[in-house]
FISE-853133 format. One line per field, with one value per residue (C-alpha): residue number from 0; residue in one letter; chain; x, y, z. Coordinates in pm, 1 decimal, always signed. Layout:
i c(NUM:...)
aa c(A:...)
ch c(A:...)
east c(X:...)
north c(Y:...)
up c(Z:...)
end
This chain:
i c(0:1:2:3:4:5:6:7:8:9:10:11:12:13:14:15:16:17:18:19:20:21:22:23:24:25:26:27:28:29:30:31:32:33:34:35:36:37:38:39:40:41:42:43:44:45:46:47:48:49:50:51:52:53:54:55:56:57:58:59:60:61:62:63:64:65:66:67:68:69:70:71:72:73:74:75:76:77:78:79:80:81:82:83:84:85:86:87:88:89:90:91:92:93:94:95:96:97:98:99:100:101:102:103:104:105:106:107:108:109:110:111:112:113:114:115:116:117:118:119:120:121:122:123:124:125:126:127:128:129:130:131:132:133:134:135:136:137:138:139:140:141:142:143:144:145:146:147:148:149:150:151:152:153:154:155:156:157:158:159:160:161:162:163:164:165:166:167:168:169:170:171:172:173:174:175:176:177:178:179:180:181:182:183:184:185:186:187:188:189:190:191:192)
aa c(X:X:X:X:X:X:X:X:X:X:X:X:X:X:X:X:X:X:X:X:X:X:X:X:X:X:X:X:X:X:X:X:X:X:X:X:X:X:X:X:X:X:X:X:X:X:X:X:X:X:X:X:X:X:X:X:X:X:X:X:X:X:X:X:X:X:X:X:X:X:X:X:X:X:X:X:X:X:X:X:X:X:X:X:X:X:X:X:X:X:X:X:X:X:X:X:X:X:X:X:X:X:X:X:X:X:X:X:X:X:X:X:X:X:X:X:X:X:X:X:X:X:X:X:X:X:X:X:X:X:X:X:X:X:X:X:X:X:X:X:X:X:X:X:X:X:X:X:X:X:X:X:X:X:X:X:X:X:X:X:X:X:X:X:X:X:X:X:X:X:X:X:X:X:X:X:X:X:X:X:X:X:X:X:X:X:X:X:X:X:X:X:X)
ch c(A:A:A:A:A:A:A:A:A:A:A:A:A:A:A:A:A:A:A:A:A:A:A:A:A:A:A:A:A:A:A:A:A:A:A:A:A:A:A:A:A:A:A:A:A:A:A:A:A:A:A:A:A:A:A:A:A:A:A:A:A:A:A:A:A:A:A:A:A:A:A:A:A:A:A:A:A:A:A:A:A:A:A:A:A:A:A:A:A:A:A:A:A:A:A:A:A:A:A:A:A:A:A:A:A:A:A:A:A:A:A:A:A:A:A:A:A:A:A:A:A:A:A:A:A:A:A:A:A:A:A:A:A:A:A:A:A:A:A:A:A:A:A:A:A:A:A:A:A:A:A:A:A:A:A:A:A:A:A:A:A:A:A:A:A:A:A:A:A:A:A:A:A:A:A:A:A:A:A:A:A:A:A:A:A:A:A:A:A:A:A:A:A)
east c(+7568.1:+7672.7:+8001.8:+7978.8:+7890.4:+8204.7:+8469.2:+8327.2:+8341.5:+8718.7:+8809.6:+8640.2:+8854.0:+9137.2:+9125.2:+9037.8:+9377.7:+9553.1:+9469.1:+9507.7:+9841.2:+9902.3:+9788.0:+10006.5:+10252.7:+10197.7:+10153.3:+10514.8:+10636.4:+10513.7:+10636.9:+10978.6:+10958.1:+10857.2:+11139.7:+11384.7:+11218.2:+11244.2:+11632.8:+11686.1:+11509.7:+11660.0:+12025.9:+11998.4:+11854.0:+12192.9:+12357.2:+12203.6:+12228.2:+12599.6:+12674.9:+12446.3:+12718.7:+12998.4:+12882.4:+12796.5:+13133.4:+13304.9:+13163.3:+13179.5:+13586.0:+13562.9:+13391.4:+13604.3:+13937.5:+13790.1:+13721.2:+14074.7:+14247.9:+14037.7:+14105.9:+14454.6:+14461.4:+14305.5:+14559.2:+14838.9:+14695.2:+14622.4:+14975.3:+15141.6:+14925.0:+15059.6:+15404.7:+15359.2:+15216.3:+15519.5:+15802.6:+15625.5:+15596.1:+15962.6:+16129.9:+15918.9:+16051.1:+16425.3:+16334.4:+16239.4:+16517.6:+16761.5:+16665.7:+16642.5:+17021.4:+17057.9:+16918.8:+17192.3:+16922.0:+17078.8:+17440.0:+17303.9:+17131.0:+17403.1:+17622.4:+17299.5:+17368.4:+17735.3:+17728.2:+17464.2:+17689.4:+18028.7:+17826.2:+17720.1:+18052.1:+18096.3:+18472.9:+18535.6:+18719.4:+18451.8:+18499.1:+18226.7:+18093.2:+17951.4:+17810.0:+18046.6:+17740.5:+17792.3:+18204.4:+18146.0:+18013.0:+18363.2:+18564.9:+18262.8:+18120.0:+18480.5:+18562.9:+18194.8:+18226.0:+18598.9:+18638.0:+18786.4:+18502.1:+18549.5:+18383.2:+18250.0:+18320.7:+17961.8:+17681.4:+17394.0:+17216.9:+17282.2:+17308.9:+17596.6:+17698.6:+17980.2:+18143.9:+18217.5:+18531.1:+18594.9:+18252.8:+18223.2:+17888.8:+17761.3:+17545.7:+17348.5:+17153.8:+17140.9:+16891.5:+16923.4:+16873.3:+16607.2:+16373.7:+16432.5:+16299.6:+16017.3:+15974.1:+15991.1:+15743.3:+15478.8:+15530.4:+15427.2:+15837.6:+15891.7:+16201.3:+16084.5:+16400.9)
north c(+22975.0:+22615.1:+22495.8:+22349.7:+22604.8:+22849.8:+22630.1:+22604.5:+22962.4:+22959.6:+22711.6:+22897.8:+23215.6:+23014.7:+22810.9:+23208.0:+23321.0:+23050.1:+23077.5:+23468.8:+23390.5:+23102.6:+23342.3:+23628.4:+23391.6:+23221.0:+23527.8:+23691.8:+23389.4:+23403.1:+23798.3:+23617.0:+23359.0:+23654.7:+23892.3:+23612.0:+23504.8:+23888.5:+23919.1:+23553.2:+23677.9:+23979.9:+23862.2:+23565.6:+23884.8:+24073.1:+23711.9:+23686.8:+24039.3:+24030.1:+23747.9:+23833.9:+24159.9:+23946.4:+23707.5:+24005.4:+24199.5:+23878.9:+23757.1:+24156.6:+24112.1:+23771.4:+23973.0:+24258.9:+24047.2:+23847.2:+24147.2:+24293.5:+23938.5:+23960.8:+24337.1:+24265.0:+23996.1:+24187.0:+24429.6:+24160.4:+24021.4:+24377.7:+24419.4:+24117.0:+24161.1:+24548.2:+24454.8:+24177.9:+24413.9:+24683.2:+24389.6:+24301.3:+24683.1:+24737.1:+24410.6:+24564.1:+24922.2:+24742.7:+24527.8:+24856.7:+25043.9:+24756.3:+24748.5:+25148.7:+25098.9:+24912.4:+25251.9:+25496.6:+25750.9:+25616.8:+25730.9:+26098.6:+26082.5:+25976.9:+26245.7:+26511.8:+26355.5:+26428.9:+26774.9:+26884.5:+26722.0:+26941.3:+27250.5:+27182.2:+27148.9:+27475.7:+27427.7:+27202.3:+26872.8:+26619.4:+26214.3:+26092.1:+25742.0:+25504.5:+25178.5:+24844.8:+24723.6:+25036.9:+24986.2:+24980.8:+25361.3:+25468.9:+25609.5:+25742.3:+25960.1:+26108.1:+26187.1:+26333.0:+26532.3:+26599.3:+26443.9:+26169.6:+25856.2:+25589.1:+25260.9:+25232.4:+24926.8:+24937.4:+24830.9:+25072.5:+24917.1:+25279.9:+25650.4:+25792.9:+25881.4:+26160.9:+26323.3:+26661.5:+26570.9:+26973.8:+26997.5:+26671.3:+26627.7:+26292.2:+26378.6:+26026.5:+25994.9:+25639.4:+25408.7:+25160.3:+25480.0:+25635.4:+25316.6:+25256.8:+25616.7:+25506.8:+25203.7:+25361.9:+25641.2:+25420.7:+25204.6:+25536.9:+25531.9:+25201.5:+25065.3:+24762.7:+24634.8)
up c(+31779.8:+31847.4:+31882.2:+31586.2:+31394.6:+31602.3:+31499.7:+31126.8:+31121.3:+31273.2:+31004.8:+30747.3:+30834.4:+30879.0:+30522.5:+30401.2:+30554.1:+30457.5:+30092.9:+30103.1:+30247.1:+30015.6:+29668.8:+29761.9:+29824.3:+29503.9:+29309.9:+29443.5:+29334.5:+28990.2:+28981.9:+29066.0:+28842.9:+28579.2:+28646.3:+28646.0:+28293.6:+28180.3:+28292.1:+28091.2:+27793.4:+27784.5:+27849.6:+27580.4:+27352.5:+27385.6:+27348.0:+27009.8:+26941.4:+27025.4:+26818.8:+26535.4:+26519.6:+26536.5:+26263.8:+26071.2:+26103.6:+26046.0:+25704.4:+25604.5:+25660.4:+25468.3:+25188.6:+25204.1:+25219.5:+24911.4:+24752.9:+24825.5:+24670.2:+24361.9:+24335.8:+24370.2:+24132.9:+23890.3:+23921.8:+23871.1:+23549.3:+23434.9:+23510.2:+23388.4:+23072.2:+22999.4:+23073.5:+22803.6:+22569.9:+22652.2:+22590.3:+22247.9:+22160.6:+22224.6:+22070.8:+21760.9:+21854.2:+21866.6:+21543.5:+21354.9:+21499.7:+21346.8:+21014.0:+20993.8:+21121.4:+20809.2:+20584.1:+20460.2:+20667.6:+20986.7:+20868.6:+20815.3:+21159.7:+21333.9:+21131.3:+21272.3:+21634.7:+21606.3:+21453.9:+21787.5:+22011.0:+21871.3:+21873.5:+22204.8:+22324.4:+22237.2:+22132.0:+22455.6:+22395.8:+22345.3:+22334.5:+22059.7:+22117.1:+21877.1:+21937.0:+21815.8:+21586.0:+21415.9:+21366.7:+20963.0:+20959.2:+21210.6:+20926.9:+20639.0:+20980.7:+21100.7:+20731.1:+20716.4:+21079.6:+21036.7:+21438.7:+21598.2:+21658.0:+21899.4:+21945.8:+22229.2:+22460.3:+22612.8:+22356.9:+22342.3:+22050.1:+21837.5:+21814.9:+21968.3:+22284.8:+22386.1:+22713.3:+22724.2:+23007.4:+23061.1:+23233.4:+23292.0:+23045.4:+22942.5:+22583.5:+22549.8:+22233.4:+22260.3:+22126.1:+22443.7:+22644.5:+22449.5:+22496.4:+22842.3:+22904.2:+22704.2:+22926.6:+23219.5:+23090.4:+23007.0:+23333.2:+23524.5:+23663.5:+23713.6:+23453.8:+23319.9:+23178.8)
end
């Protein structure tokens, strides 16, 4: 073998080693390159992920705190609306109430009211209240009940009222009383005058 031929064969081996050294070098260099690609892909992955969640939970508050506001709105108007309804009810209660006042029916009730309350005094001293609209019926219901009637300072639109001061009793058979029990019955305990 020539010389020639010796030192093609040495730089044969040596471009061979050279390019073994230069593929490995090349290809743990591309494993690199793909891990780093891999951890990248996989971080902006949980990026999205993470903010896809976020997004998510945060228009699922928006839609629950719109649905919460119309809810409660609802609820207002529903509200507003059946106290409405409840006033007009009970000025047509009150305007019923006034012209049955007006009905000799009224002065025999009231006589009824007046007659319970004495018997439930059961011989105590009792102070018998009616109300000043109903000033005109004073003397026709204590010649009717045989006792003492007093007109009461307080307005309480009509039926009586009477203490019982012995045991310290309040009887109130009131028509001002009577519908604000009603009122606050059908506002579930909430007085609405």
């Amino acid at each position: 073998m020539t010389l020639e031929e010796k030192l093609e064969n040495i730089s044969q081996a040596a471009i061979e080693d050279a390019t073994k050294q230069g593929d490995a070098l090349i290809q743990e260099y591309q494993q690199d390159i793909d891990k780093a690609i891999k951890i990248h892909e996989e971080e902006i992955k949980k990026r999205n992920i993470a903010e896809y969640e976020y997004q998510y939970a945060k228009l699922e508050r928006e839609k629950n705190k719109a649905i919460s506001q119309a809810m409660l709105e609802s609820k207002m108007t529903i509200t507003k609306k059946t106290e409405e309804l409840s006033e007009k009810l009970f000025e047509l209660v009150k305007s019923k109430l006034s012209a049955y006042k007006e009905t000799p029916e009224y002065e025999s009730y009231l006589l009824k009211l007046i007659q319970s309350a004495v018997e439930f005094s059961n011989g105590n001293e009792i102070t018998i209240y009616i109300d000043p609209s109903d000033a005109s019926l004073k003397e026709a219901l204590e010649k009717k009940s045989g006792k003492t009637i007093t007109i009461s300072t307080e307005e309480f639109f009509g039926g009586i009222r009477a203490i019982i001061t012995e045991k310290n009793i309040l009887i109130d058979e009131s028509f001002a009383t009577k519908i604000s029990e009603e009122k606050e019955q059908k506002s579930g305990g909430i007085l609405l005058c």
